[in-house]
Backbone as CSV, one residue per row, in Angstrom:
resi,resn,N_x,N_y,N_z,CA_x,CA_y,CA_z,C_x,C_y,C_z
1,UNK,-186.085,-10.863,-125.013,-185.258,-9.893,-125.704,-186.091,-9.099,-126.707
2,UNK,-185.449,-7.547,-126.528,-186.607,-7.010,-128.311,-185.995,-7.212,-128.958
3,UNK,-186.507,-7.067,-130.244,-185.950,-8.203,-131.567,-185.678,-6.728,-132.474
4,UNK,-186.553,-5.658,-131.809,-186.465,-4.604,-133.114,-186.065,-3.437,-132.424
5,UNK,-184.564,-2.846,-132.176,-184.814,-1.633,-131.716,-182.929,-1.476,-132.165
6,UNK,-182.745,-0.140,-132.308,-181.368,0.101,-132.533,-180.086,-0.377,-131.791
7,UNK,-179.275,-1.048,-132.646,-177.941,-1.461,-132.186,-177.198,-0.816,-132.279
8,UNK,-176.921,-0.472,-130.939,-175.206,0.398,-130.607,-174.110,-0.404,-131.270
9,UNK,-174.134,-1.291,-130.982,-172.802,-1.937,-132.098,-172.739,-2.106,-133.404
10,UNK,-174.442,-1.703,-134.251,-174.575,-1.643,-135.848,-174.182,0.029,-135.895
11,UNK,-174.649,0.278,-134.841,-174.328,2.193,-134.874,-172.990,2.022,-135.429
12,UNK,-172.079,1.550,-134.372,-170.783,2.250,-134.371,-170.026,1.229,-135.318
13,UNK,-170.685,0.036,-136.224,-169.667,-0.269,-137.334,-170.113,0.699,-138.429
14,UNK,-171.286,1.177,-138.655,-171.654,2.091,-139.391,-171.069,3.315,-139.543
15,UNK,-170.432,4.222,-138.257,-169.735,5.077,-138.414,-168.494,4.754,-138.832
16,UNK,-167.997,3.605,-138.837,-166.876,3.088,-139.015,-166.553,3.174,-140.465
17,UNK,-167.590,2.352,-141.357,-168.193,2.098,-142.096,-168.406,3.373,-143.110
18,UNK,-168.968,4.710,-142.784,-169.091,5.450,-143.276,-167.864,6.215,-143.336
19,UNK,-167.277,6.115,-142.435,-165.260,6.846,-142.436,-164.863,6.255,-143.238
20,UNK,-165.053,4.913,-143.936,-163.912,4.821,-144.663,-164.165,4.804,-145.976
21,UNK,-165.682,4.782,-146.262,-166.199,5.016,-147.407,-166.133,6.426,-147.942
22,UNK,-166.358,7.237,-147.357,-166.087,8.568,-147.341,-164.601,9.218,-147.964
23,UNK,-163.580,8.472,-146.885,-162.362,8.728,-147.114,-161.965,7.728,-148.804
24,UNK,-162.732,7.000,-149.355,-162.813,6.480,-150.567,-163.520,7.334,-151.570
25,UNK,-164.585,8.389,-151.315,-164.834,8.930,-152.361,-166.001,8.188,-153.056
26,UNK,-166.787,7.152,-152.194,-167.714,6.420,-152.765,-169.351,6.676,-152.476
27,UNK,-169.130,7.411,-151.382,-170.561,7.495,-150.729,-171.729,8.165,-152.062
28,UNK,-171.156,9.471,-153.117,-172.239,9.702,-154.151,-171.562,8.857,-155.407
29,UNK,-170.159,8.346,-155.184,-170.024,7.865,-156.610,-171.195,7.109,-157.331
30,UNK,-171.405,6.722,-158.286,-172.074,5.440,-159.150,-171.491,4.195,-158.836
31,UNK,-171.928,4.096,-157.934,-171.866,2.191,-157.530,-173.182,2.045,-157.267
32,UNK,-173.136,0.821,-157.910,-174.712,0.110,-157.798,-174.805,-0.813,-156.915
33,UNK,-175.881,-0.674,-156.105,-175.772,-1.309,-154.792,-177.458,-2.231,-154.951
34,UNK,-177.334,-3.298,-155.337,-178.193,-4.182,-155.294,-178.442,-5.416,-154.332
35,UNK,-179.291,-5.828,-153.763,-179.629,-6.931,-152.799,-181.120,-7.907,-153.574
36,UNK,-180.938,-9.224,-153.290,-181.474,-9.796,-153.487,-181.449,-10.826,-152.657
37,UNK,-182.771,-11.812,-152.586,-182.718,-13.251,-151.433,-182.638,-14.457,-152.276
38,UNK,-181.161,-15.305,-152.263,-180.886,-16.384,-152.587,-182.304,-17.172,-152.472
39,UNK,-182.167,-17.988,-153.385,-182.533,-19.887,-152.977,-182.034,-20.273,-151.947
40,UNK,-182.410,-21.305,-151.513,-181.012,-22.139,-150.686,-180.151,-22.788,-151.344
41,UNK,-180.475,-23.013,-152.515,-179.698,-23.978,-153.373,-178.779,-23.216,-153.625
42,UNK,-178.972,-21.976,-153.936,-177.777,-20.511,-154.509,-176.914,-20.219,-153.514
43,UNK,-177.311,-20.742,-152.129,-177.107,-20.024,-151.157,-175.882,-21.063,-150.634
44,UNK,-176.536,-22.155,-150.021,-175.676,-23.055,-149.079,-174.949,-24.693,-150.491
45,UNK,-175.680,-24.301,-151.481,-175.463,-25.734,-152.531,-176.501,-26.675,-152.232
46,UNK,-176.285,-27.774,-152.150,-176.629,-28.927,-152.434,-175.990,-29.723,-150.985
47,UNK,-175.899,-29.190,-149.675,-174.979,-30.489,-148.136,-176.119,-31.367,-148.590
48,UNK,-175.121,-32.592,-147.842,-175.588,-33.540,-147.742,-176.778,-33.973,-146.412
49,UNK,-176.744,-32.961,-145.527,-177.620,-33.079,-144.223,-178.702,-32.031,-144.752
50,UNK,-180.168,-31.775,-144.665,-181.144,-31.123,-144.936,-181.670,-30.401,-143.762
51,UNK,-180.701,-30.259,-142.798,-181.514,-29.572,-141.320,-181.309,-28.005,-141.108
52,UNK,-180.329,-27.634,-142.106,-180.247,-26.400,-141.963,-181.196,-25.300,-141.662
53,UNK,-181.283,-24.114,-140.808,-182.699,-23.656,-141.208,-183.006,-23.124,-142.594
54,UNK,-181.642,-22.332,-143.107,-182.490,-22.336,-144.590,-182.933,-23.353,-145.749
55,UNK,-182.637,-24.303,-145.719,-183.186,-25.293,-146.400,-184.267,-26.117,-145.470
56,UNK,-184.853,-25.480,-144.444,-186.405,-25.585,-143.793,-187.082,-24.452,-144.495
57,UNK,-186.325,-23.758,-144.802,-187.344,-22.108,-145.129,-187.088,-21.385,-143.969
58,UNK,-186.643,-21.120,-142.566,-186.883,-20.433,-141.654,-185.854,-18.886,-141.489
59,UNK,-184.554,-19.498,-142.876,-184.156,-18.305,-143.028,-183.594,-18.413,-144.473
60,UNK,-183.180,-16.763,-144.979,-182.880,-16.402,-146.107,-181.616,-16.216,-146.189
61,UNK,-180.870,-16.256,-147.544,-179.768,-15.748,-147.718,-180.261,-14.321,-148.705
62,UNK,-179.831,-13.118,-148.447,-179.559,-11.695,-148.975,-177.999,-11.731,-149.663
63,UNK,-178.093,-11.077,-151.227,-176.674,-11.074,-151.463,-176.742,-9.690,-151.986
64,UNK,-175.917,-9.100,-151.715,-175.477,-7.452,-152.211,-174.411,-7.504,-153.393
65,UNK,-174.132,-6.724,-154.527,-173.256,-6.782,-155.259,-173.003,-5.226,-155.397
66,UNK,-171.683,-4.980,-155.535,-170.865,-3.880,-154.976,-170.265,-3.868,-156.449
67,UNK,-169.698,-3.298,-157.257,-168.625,-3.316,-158.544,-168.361,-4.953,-158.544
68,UNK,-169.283,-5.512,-158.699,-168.942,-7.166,-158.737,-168.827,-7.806,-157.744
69,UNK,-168.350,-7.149,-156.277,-167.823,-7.748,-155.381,-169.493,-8.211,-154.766
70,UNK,-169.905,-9.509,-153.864,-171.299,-10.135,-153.236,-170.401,-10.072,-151.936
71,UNK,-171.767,-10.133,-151.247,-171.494,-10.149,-149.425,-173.268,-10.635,-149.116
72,UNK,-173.220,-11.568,-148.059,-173.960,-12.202,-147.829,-174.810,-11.984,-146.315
73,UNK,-175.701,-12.083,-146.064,-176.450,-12.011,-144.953,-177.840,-12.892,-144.695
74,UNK,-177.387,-13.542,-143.629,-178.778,-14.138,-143.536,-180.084,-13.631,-142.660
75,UNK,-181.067,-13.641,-142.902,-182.087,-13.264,-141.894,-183.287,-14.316,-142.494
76,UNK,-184.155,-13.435,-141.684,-185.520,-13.955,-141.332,-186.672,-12.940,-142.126
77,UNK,-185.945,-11.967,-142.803,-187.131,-10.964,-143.065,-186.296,-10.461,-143.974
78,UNK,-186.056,-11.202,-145.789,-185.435,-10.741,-146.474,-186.132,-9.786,-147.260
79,UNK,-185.771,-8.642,-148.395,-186.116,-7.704,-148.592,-185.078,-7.304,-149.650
80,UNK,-185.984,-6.796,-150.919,-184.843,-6.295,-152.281,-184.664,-4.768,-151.805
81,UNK,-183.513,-4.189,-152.201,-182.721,-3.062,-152.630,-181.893,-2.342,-153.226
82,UNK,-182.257,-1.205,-153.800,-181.114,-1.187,-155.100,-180.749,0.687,-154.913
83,UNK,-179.685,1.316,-154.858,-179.277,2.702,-154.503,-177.970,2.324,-154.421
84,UNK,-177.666,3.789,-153.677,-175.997,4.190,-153.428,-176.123,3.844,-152.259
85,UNK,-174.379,3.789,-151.792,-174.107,3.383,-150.607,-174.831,4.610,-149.342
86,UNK,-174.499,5.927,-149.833,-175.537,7.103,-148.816,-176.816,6.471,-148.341
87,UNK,-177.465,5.997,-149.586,-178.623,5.984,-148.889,-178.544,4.243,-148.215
88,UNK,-178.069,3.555,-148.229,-177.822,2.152,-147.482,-177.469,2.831,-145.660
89,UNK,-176.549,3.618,-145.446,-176.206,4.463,-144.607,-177.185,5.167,-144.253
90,UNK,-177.962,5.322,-144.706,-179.592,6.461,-143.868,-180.657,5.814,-143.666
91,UNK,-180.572,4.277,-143.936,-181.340,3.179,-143.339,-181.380,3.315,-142.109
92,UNK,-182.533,3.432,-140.876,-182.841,3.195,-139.478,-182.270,1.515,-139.620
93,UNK,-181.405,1.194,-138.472,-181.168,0.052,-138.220,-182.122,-0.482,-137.208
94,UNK,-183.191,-0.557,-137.209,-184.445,-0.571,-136.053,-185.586,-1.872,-136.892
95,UNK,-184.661,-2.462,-137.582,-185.631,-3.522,-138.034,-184.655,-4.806,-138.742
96,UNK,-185.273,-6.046,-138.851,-184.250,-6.796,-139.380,-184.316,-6.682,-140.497
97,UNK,-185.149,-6.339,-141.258,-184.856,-5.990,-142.297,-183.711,-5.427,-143.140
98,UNK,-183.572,-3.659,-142.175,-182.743,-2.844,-142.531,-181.513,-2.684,-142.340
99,UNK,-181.735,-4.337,-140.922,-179.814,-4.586,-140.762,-179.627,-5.722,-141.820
100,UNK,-180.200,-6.164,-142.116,-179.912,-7.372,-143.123,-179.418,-6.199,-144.341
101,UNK,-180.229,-5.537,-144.815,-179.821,-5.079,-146.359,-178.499,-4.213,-145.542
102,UNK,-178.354,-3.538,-144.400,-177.033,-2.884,-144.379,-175.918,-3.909,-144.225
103,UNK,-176.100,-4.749,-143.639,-175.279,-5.639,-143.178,-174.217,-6.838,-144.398
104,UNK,-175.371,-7.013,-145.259,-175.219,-7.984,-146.752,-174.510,-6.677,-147.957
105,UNK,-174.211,-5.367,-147.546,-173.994,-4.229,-148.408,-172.526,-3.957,-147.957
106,UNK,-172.218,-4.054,-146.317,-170.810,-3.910,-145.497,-170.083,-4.838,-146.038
107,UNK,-170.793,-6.327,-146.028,-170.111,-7.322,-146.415,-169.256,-7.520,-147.894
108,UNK,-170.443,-7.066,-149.015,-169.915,-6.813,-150.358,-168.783,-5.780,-150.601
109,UNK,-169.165,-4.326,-149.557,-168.157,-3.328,-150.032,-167.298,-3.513,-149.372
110,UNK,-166.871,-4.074,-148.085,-166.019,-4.133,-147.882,-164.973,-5.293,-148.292
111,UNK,-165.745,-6.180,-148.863,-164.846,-7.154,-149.627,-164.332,-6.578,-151.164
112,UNK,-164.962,-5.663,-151.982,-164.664,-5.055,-153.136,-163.520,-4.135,-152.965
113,UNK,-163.483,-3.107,-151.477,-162.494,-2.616,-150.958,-161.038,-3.351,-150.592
114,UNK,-161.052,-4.934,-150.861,-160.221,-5.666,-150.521,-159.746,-5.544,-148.850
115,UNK,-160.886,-5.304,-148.512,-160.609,-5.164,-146.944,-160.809,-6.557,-145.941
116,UNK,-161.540,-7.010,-146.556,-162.194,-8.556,-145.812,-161.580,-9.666,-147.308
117,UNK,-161.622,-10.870,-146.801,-161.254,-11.501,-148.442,-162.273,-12.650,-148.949
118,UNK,-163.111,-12.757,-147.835,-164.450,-13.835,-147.888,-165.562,-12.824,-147.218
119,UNK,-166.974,-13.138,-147.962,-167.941,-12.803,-148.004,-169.049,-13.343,-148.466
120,UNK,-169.054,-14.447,-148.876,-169.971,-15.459,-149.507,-170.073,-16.520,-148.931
121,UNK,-171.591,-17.468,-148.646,-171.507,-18.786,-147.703,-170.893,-19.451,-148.343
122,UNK,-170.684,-20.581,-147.468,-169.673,-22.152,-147.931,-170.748,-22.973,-148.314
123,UNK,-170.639,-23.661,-148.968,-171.312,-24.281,-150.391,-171.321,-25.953,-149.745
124,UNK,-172.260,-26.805,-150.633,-172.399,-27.904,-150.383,-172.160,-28.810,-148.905
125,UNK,-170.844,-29.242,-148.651,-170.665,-30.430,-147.752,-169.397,-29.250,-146.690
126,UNK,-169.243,-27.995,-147.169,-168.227,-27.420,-146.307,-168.836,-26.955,-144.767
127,UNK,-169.805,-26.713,-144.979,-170.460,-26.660,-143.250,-170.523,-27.767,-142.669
128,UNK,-170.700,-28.837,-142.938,-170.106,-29.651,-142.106,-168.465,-30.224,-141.615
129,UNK,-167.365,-29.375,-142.444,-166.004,-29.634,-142.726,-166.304,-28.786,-141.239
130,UNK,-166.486,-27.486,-141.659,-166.573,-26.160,-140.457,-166.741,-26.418,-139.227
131,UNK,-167.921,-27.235,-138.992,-168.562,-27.465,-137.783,-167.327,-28.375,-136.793
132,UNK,-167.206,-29.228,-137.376,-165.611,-29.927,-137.007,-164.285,-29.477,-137.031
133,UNK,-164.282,-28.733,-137.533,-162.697,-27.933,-137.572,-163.049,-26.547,-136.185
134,UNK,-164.575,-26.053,-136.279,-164.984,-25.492,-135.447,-164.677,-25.641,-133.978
135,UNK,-165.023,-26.890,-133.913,-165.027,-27.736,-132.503,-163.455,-27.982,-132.107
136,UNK,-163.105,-28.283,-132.964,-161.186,-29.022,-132.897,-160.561,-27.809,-132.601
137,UNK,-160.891,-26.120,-132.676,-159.990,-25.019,-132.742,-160.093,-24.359,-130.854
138,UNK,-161.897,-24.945,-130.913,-162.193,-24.577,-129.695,-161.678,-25.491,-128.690
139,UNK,-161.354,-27.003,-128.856,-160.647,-28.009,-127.842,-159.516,-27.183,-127.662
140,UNK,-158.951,-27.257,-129.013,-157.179,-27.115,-129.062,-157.013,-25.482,-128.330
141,UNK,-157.626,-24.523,-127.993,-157.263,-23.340,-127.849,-157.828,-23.275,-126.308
142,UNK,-159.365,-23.791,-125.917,-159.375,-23.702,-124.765,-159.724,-24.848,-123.787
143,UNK,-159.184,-25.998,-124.377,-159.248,-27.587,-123.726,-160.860,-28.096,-123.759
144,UNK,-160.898,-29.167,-122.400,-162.155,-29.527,-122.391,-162.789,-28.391,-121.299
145,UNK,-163.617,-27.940,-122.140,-164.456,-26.923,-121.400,-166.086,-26.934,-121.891
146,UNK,-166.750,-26.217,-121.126,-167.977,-25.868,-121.380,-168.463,-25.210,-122.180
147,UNK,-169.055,-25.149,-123.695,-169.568,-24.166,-124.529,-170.945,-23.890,-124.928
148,UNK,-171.208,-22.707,-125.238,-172.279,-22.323,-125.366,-172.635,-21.991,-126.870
149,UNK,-173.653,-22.624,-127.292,-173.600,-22.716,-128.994,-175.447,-21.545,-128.715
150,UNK,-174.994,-20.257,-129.778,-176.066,-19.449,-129.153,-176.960,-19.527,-131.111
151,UNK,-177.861,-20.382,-131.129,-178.487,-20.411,-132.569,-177.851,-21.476,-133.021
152,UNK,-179.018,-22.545,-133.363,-179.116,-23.646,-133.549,-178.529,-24.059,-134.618
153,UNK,-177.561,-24.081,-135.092,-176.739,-24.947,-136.443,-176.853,-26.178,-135.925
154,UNK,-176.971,-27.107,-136.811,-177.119,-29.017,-136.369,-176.416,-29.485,-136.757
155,UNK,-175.133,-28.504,-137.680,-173.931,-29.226,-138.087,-173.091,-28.730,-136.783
156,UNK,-172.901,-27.558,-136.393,-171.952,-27.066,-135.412,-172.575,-27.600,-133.889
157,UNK,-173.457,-28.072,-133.741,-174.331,-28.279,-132.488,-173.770,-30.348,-132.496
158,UNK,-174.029,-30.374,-133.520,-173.253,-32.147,-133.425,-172.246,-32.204,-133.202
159,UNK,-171.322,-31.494,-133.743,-169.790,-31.501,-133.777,-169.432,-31.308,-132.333
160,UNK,-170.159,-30.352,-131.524,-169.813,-30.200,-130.204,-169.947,-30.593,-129.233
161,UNK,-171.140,-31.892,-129.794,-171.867,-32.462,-128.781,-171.107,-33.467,-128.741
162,UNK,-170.134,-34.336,-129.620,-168.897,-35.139,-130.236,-168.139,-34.637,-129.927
163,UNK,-167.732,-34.020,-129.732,-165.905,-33.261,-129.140,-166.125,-33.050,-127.049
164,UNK,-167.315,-32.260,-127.023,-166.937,-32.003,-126.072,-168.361,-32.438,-124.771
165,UNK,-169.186,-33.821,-125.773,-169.804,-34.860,-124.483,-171.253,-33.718,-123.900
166,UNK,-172.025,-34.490,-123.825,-173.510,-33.802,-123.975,-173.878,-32.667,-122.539
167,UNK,-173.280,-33.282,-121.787,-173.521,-32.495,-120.559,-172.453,-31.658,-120.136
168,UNK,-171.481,-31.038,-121.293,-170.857,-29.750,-121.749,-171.322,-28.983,-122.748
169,UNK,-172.201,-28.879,-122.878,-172.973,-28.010,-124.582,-174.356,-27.847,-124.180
170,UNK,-174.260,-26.466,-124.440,-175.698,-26.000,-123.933,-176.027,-25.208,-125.597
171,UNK,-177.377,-24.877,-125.598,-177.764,-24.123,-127.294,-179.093,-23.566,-126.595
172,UNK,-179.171,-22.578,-127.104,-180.001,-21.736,-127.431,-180.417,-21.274,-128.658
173,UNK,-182.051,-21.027,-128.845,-182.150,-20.649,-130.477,-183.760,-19.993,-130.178
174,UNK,-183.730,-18.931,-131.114,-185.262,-18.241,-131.163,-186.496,-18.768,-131.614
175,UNK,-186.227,-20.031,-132.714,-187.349,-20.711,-133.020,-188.122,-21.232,-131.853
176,UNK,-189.213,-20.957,-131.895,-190.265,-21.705,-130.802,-190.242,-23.868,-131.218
177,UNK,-189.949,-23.814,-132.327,-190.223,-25.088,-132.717,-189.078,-26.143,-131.880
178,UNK,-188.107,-25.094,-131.962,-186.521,-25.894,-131.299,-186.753,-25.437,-129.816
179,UNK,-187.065,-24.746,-129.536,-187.454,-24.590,-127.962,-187.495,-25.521,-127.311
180,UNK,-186.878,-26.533,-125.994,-187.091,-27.399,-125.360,-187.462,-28.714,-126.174
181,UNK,-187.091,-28.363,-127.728,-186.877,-30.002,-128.081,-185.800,-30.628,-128.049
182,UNK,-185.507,-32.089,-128.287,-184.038,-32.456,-127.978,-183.471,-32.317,-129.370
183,UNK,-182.353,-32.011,-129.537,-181.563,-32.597,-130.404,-179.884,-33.289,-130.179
184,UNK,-179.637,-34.049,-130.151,-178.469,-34.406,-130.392,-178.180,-34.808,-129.001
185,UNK,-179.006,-35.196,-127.901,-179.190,-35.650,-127.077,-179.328,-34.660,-125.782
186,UNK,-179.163,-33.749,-126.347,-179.272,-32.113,-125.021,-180.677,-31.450,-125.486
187,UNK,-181.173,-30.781,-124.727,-182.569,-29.874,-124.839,-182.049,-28.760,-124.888
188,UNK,-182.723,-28.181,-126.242,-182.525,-26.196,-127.141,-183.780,-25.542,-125.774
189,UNK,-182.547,-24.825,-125.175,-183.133,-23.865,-124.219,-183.515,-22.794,-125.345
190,UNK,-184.600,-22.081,-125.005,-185.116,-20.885,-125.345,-184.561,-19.455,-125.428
191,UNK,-184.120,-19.039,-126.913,-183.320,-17.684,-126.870,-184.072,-16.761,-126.156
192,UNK,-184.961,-16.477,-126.258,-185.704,-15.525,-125.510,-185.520,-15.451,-124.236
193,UNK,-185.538,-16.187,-123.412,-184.996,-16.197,-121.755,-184.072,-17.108,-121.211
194,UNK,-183.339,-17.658,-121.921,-182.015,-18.375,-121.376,-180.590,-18.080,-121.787
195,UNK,-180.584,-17.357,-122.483,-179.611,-16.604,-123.108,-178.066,-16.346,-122.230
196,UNK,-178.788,-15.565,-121.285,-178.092,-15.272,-120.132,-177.941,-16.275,-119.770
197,UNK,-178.308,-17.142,-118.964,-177.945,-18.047,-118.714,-177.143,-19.513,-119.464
198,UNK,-177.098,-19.138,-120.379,-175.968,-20.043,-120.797,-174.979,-19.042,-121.306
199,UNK,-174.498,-18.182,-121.119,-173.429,-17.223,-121.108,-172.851,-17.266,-119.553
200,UNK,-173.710,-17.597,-118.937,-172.914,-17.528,-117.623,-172.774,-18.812,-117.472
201,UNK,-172.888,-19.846,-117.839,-172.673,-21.471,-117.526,-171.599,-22.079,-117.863
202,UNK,-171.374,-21.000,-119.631,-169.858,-21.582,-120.257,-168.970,-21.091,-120.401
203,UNK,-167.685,-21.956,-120.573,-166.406,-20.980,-120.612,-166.275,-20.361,-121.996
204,UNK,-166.730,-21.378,-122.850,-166.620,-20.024,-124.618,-168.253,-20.702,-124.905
205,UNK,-168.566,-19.013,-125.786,-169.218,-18.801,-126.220,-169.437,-18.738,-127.933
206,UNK,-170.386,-19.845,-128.437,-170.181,-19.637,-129.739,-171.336,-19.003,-130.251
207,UNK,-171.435,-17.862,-130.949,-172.495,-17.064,-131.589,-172.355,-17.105,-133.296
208,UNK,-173.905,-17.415,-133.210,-174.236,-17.120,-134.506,-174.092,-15.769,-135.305
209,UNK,-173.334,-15.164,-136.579,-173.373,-13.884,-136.556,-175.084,-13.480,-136.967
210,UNK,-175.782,-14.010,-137.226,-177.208,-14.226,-137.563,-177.745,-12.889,-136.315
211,UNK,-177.266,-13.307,-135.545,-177.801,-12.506,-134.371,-177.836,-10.607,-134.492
212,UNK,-176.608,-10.449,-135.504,-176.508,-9.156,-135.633,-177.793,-8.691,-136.354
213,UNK,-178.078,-9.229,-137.291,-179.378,-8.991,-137.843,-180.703,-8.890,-137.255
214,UNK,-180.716,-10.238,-136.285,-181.938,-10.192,-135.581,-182.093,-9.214,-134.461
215,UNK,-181.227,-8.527,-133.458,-181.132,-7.573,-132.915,-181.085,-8.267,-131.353
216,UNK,-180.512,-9.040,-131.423,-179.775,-9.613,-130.212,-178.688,-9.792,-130.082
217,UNK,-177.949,-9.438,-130.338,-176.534,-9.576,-130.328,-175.999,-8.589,-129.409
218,UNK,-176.814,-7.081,-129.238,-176.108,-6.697,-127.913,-176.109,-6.788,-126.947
219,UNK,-177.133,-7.548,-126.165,-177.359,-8.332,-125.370,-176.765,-9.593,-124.725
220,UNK,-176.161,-9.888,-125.857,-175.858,-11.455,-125.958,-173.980,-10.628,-126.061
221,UNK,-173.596,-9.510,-125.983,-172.499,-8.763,-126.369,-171.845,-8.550,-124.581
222,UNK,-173.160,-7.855,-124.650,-173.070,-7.183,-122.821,-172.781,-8.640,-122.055
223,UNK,-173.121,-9.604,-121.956,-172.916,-10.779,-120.843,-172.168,-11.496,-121.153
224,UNK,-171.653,-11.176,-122.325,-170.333,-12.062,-122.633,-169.207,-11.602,-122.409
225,UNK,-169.071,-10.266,-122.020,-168.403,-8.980,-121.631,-168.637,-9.318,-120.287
226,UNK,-169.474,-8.892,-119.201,-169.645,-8.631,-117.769,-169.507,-9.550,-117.064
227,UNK,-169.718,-11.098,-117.706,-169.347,-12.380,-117.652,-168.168,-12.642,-117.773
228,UNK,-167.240,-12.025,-117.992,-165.508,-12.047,-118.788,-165.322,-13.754,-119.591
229,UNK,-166.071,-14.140,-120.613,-166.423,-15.184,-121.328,-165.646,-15.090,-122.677
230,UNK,-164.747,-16.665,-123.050,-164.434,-16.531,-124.237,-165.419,-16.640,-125.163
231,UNK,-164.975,-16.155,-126.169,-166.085,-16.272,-127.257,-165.434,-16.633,-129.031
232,UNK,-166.552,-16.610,-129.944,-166.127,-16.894,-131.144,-167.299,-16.654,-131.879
233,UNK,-167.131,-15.873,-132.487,-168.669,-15.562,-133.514,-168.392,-15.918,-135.013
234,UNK,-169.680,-16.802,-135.605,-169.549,-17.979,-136.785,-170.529,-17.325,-137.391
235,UNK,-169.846,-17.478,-139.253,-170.633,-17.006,-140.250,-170.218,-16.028,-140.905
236,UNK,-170.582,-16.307,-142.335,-170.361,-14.888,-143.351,-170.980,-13.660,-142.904
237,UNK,-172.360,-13.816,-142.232,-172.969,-12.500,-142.040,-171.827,-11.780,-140.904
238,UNK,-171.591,-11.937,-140.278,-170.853,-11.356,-139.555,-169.431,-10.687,-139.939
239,UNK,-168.927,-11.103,-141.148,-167.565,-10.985,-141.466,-166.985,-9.185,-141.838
240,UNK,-167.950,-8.661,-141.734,-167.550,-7.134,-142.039,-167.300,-6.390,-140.698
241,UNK,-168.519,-6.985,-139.582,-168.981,-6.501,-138.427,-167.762,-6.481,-137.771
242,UNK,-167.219,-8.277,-137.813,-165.936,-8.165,-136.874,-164.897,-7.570,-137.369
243,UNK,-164.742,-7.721,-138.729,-163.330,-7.063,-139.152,-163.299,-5.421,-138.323
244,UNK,-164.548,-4.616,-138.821,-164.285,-3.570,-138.256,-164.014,-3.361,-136.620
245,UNK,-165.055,-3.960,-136.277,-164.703,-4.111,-134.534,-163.771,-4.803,-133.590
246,UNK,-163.004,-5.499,-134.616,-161.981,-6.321,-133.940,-162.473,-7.633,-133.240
247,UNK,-163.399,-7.978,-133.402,-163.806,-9.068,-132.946,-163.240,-10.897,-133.016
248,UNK,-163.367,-11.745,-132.243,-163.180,-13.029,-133.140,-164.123,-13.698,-133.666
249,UNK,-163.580,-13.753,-135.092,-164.760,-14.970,-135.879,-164.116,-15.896,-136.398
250,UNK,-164.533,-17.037,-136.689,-164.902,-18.136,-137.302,-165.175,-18.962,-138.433
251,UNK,-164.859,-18.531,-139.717,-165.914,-18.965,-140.549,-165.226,-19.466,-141.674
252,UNK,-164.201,-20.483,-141.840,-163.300,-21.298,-142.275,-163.282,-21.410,-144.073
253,UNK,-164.620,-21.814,-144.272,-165.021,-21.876,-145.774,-165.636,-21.032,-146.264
254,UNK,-165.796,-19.529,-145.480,-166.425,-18.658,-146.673,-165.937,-18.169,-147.661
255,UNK,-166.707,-17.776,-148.830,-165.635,-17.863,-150.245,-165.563,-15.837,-150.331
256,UNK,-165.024,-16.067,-151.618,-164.628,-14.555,-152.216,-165.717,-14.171,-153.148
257,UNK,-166.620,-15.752,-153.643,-167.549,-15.273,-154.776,-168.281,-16.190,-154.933
């Protein structure tokens, strides 16, 4: 997959995005639009499990503050910023970078807009509440079936491997390190070329919203589509993306602040 090239689906929440900011009167107002990269400690608390990737280091939390309101994004290639919403909007989305700072900026304003009502990660021991309530929504809604966990969470990747038995759960993840190692008694196929193929193997699909950032997600959009595949996309980063696009997400304990 390329990792860096423009998303038609960051395009068109962006126009979305810019309609309604517009129709608010905010695009030159004085709002201060700041980003910064959490700790992990700032970020996720203090869980009690240490496998997360950001508390490996392998990813960041970005927080934007809007008239008070934070919105959160995680990536791999965090980066400070401080302007108006215009110029957040004249960012090339052609890098993860520049979807992370747009993406962690949607999240804040559109939660300050009272449009979304969570935008901030879940704290301490609640990702693991998630990962299980995760799993229990996906039994209860589409039985015992086959799922596809796309980006390696080890809280949501256990939970599923416990609900729904090892040789129903397939994962995929971009780290080379998780590549064909085991965890949880199944082997992390390789995001880079299995992707597809575990979109076509399962009946729902669970995505990381992480992905919007990294620049796979339309990819991973298209075969979940042409595939006619349920799906469910997990995480604060994502929570602006779907609101605007109508999408389903996931993300049980994200807070307001």
């Amino acid at each position: 997959m390329n990792l860096a090239y423009p998303s038609p689906v960051l395009e068109a929440a962006k126009v979305k995005f810019e309609r309604i900011v517009t129709e608010k009167d905010l695009l030159d107002a004085e709002v201060a639009v700041s980003v910064s990269a959490l700790t992990a400690e700032e970020a996720i608390g203090r869980p009690t499990r240490q496998d997360f990737p950001i508390i490996e280091g392998k990813e960041q939390v970005i927080e934007a503050t809007i008239s008070g309101a934070k919105g959160h994004a995680f990536t791999d290639a965090p980066r400070e910023f401080s302007g108006t919403l215009r110029e957040v909007l004249a960012l090339p989305l052609s890098s993860n970078q520049n979807r992370a700072v747009f993406i962690a900026v949607l999240n804040a304003a559109l939660r300050s807009l009272g449009i979304i009502e969570t935008s901030v990660h879940c704290k301490d021991d609640d990702p693991e509440k998630c990962a299980k309530e995760m799993a229990g929504q996906v039994r209860d809604q589409w039985g015992e079936v086959e799922v596809g966990l796309i980006g390696l969470n080890p809280a949501i990747a256990e939970a599923l491997v416990r609900t729904f038995g090892v040789d129903n759960v397939r994962i995929t993840d971009l780290n080379r390190k998780n590549a064909g190692a085991m965890k949880f008694g199944l082997t992390v196929w390789d995001g880079r070329t299995q992707t597809e193929e575990l979109v076509r193997r399962s009946r729902v699909v669970i995505v990381t919203g992480t992905t919007l950032v990294n620049g796979t997600f339309d990819s991973i959009w298209n075969w979940i589509r042409s595939y006619g595949k349920e799906y469910l996309i997990y995480g604060v980063t994502a929570a602006g993306v779907c609101e605007l696009m109508g999408w389903n997400r996931i993300c049980p304990y994200s807070r307001s602040a």
